[in-house]
N, C-alpha and C positions, 0 to 999 in steps of 0.2 A: 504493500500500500504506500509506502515510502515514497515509490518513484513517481507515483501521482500527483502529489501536490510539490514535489522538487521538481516536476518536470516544464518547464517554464510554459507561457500561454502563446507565444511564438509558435510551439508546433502544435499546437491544439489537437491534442489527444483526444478529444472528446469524441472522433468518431472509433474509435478503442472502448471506449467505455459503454456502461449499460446508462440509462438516465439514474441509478440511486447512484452509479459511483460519479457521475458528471456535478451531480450538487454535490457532494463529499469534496471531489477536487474544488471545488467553486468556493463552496465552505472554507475549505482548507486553505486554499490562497489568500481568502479575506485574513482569516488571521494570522498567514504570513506579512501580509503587508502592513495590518494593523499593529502586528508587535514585533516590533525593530531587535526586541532584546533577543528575541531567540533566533537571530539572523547567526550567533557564535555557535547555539545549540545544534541548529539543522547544518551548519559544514560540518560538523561535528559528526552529526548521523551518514553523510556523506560518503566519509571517510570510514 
C-alpha cells in the first residue's frame, strides 16, 4: 500500500486502482501535503 500514496500524481495510477483504493490514494496525498512533518518519516519508509 506504500507505493500508492508515495507514488506521485504525475503518473496517475488511478487507472491501476479499484475506486476504494483511488480515494485511499486521494486521502492519502491530502495528508501528505497537509503534514510537512512527516515529509522525514515517508523517505524514511522509502528507504
Amino acid at each position: 500500500m506504500s507505493e500508492i500514496f508515495l507514488t506521485p500524481n504525475k503518473k496517475r495510477p488511478s487507472h491501476k486502482l479499484t475506486g476504494a483504493a483511488k480515494i485511499f490514494s486521494q486521502i492519502r496525498l491530502r495528508e501528505v501535503k497537509g503534514l510537512k512533518d512527516r515529509t522525514s518519516y515517508l523517505c524514511t519508509l522509502r528507504e
